[in-house]
C-alpha positions, 0 to 999 in steps of 0.5 A, spaced: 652 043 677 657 040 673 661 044 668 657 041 663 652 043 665 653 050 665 656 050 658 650 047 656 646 052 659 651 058 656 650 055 649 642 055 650 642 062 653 647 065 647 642 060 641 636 064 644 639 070 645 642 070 638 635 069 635 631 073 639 636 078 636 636 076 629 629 076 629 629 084 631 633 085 626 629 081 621 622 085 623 626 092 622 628 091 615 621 088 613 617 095 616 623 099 613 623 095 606 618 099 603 620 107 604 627 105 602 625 102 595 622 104 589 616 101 587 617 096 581 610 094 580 607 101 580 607 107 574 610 105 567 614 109 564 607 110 558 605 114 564 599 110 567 598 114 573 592 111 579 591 118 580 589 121 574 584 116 572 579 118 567 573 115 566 575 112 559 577 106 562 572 099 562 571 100 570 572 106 575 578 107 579 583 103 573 589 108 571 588 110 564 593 113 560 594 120 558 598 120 553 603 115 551 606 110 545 609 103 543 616 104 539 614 098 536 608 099 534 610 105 531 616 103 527 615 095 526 609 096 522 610 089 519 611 086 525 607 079 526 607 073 531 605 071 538 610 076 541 608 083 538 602 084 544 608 084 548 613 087 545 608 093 543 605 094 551 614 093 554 615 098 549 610 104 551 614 111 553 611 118 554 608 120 548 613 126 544 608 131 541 610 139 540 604 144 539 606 145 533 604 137 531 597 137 535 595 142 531 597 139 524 594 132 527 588 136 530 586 139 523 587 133 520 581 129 523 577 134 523 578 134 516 576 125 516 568 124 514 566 119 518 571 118 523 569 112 527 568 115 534 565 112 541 564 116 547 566 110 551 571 106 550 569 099 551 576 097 553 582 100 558 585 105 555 593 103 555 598 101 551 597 094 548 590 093 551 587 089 546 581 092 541 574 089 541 572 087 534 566 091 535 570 097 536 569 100 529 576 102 526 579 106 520 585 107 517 590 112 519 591 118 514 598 118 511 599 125 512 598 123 521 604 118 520 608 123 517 606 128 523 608 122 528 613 119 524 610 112 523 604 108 525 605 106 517 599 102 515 595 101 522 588 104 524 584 108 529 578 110 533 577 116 537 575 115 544 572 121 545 577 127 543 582 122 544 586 118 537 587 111 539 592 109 534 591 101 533 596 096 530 593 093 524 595 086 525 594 084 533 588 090 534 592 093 540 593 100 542 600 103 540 597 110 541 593 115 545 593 122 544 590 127 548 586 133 545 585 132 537 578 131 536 
């Protein structure tokens, strides 16, 4: 065998070995990938939780949100145009309530004649879902903007004991809160 050969032969050797290693090392980073990462695609800081889905959504086993509201729609009233849907389901946040507010909210819409109320939302219960035309809606009283510091002009509907707060204009949910009605 000429030293050619065997160099030949050690190059093909080293190629295969270097491969066989690379691949090893490429499977372990794939299996181990997901437990050393977060999950980017998962729960929304709106709080949308799989766990605790509620059947006020349009199909079983979709997550529902408990609680939650879009800064924009809270603050950009007169907000228009093709981005609003958006900007309003990106700008979704826990929703910030003390007792105290509940409580003025509560006694609110108990005081609404003619509320407009469904048992069961024909539409998933997240921010920047789209509401259905058939979705009765009424102006939201001034005196829950002031409670919640915004949502000035926009309309609601309970859904259940929940005010789901629409924006006016691109008919999504800004709002839900829990456990006023």
């Amino acid at each position: 065998m000429s030293e050619s050969d065997r160099d030949f032969r050690f190059a093909t050797r080293r190629m295969l070995v270097g491969g066989f290693v690379a691949a090893v090392i490429l499977a372990a980073a794939v299996t181990v990938w997901p437990f050393v990462t977060q999950n980017q695609t998962g729960t929304p800081k709106g709080g949308a939780n799989p766990a605790t889905a509620s059947n006020t959504t349009t199909s079983p086993g979709v997550p529902a949100q408990r609680a939650g509201e879009s800064t924009v729609g809270k603050n950009d009233p007169a907000g228009s145009g093709g981005g609003r849907p958006r900007a309003i389901k990106q700008s979704a946040t826990a929703l910030q309530l003390n007792d105290e507010q509940r409580q003025k909210i509560r006694e609110i819409i108990s005081r609404q004649s003619a509320a407009p109320k469904v048992q069961k939302a024909p539409f998933e219960m997240m921010i920047g879902t789209a509401v259905p035309n058939e979705v009765e809606l009424k102006d939201i009283p001034p005196e829950i903007t002031a409670v919640m510091n915004g949502y000035w002009g926009d309309q609601y509907v309970l859904v259940q004991d929940e005010l789901v707060i629409v924006d006016q204009h691109s008919r999504r949910v800004v709002a839900i809160v829990p456990a006023v009605a």
